[in-house]
C-alpha positions in Angstrom: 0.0 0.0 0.0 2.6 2.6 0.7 4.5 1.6 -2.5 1.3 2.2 -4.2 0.7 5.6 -2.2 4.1 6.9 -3.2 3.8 6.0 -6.9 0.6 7.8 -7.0 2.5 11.0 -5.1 4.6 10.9 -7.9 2.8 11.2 -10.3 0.9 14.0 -8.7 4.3 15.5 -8.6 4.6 14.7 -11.9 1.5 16.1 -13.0 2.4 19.4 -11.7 6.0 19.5 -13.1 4.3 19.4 -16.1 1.5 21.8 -15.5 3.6 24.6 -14.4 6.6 23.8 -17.1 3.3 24.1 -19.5 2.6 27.5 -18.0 5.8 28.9 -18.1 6.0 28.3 -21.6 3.0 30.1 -22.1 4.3 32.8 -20.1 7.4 33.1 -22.6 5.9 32.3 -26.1 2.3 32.4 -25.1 -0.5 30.4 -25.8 0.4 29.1 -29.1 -1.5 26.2 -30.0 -0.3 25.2 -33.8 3.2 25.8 -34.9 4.8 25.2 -38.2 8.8 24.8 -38.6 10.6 24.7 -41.6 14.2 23.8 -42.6 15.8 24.7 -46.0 19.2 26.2 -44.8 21.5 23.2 -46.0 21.2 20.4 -48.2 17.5 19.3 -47.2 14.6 20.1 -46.7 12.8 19.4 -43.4 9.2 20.9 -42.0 7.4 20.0 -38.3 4.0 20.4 -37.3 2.6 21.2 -33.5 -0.6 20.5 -32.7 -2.4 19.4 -29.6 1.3 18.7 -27.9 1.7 16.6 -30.5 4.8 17.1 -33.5 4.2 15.5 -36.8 7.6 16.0 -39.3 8.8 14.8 -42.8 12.2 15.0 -43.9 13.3 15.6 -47.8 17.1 13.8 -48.0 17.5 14.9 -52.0 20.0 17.2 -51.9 19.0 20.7 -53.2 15.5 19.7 -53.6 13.9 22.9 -51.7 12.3 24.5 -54.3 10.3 21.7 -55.6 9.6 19.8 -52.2 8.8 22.7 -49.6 5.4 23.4 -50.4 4.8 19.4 -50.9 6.1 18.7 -47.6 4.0 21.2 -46.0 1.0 20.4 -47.9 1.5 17.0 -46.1 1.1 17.9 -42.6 -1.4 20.9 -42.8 -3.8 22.7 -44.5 -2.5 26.2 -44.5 -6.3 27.8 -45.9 -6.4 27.4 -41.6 -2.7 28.3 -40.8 -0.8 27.7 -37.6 -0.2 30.0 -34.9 3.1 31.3 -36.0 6.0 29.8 -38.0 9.3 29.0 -36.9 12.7 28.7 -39.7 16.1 28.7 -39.7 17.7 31.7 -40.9 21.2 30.1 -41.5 23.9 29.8 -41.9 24.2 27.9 -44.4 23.6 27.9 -48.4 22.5 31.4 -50.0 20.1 29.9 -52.6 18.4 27.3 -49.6 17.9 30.0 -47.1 16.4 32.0 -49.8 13.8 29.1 -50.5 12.4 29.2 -46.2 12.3 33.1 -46.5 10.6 33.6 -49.4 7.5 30.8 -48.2 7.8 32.7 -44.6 7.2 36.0 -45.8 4.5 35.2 -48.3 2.9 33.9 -45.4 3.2 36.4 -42.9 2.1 38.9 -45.8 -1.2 36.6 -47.0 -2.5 34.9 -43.6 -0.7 37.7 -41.2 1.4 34.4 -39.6 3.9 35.8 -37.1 7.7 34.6 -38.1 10.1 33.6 -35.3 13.8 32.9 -37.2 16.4 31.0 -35.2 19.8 30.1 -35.3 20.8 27.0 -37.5 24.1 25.7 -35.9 22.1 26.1 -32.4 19.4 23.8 -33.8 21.6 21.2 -35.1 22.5 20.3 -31.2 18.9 20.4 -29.3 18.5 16.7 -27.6 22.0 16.0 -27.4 24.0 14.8 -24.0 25.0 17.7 -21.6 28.6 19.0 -22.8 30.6 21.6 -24.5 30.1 21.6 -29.1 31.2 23.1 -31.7 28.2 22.9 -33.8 29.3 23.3 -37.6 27.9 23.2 -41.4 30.5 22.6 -44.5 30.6 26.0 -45.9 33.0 24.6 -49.0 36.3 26.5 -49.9 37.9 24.4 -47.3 35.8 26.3 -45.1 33.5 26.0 -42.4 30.4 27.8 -40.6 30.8 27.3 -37.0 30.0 27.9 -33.1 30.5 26.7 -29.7 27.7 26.2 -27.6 27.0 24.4 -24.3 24.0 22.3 -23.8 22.0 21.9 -20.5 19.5 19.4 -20.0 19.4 18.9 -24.0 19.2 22.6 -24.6 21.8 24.7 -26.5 22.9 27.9 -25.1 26.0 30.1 -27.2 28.7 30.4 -24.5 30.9 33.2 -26.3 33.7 30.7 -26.6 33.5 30.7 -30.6 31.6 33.6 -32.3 29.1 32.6 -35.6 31.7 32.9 -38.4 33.4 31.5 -41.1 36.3 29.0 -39.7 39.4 27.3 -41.4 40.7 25.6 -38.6 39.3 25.5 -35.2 41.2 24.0 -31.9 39.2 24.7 -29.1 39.6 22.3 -26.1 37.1 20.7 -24.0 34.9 20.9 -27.1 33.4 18.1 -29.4 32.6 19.0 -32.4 29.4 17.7 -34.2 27.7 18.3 -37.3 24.5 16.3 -38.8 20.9 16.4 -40.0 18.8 19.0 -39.4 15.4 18.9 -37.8 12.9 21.3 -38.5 11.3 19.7 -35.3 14.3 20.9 -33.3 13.1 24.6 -33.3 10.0 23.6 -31.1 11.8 23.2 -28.5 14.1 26.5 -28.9 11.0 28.1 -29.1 9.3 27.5 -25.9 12.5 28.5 -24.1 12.2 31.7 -25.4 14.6 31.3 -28.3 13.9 32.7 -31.8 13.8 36.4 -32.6 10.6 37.9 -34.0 10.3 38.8 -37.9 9.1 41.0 -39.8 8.7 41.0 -43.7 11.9 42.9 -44.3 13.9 40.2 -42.7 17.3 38.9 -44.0 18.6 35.8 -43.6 22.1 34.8 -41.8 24.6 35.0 -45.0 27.6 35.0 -43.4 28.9 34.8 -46.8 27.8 36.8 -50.0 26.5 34.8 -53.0 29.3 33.4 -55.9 27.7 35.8 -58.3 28.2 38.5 -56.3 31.9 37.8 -55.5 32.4 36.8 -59.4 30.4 39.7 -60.7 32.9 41.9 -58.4 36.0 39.9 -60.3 37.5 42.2 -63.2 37.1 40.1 -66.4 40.3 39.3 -68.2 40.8 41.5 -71.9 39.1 39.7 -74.5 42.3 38.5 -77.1 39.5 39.2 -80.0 
């Protein structure tokens, strides 16, 4: 019997854990109901839906399919004639020509359905749900380059620690810190989110392009005299 007690305290406990971590979110974020995430800032395309405390995803693994599959993917999870509370994306870093894909579809929204935009940090969403530690989070950036961060992550949150500013890396030696790059979840920004990550939007916003475009930087290249 007092086994039985005691479990049943628990879950009481439990209960009100939950309750109270459920209001604190609201007191953050408020009382969003339906969220939408999308990915496109690397080489796929990923998109989550909220709903009901439940998270519903699809995952694209075609590289540099963003274009075609974004609206697809989406299509598959919601109907957006009834569109979700707000919408959370990655602005970068990552790929010019992907992050363009995510902003584009974000602002349309915001402009046609008035669906408030809440951008986030890519690198800082690649590590949600891993071990408690010390990362570098980083993306390829090619050119023997790399995008990268440090970050340390508390009870599966990622939190920048200053260590490593956002930038644009060749080498990196940083001790105490494992590095990690992988897939990204659109899911991931959920729970970002409802700890009061992700910076309001507007429709003027830019993504993070830590790096201008190749036509840009060729475009600025002097072309050689033609030998005509």
């Amino acid at each position: 019997m007092r086994e039985k007690k005691e479990t049943e305290e628990n879950k009481k406990a439990q209960a009100k854990e939950t309750s109270q971590e459920n209001e604190a979110q609201k007191e953050v974020r408020g009382d969003f109901n339906t969220l939408l995430a999308i990915d496109t800032s690397y080489l796929w395309v990923s998109v989550s839906y909220f709903f009901d405390g439940k998270v519903i995803s699809r995952t694209l693994l075609k590289e540099f399919k963003h274009l075609e599959s974004l609206n697809l993917l989406i299509s598959s999870l919601l109907d957006l004639s009834r569109p979700p509370s707000a919408l959370l994306l990655n602005l970068g870093p990552g790929f010019f020509t992907s992050l363009r894909v995510s902003a584009s579809f974000a602002k349309a929204l915001y402009l046609s359905k008035k669906v408030p935009m809440f951008g986030f940090n890519t690198l800082q969403s690649m590590l949600v749900g891993l071990d408690d530690g010390k990362y570098i989070a980083y993306l390829d950036a090619r050119k023997g380059e790399i995008y990268a961060q440090s970050f340390e992550v508390k009870n599966g949150i990622p939190y920048p620690d200053g260590k490593l500013s956002l930038g644009i890396y060749k080498e990196i030696n940083l001790e105490g810190y494992k590095p990690h790059t992988g897939l990204i979840r659109a899911s991931s920004l959920f729970a970002l989110f409802f700890k009061g990550f992700g910076e309001e939007l507007n429709e003027n916003f830019t993504p993070i392009y830590l790096r201008p475009p190749d036509a840009i930087v060729n475009l600025a290249t002097p072309l050689a005299p033609s030998k005509l």
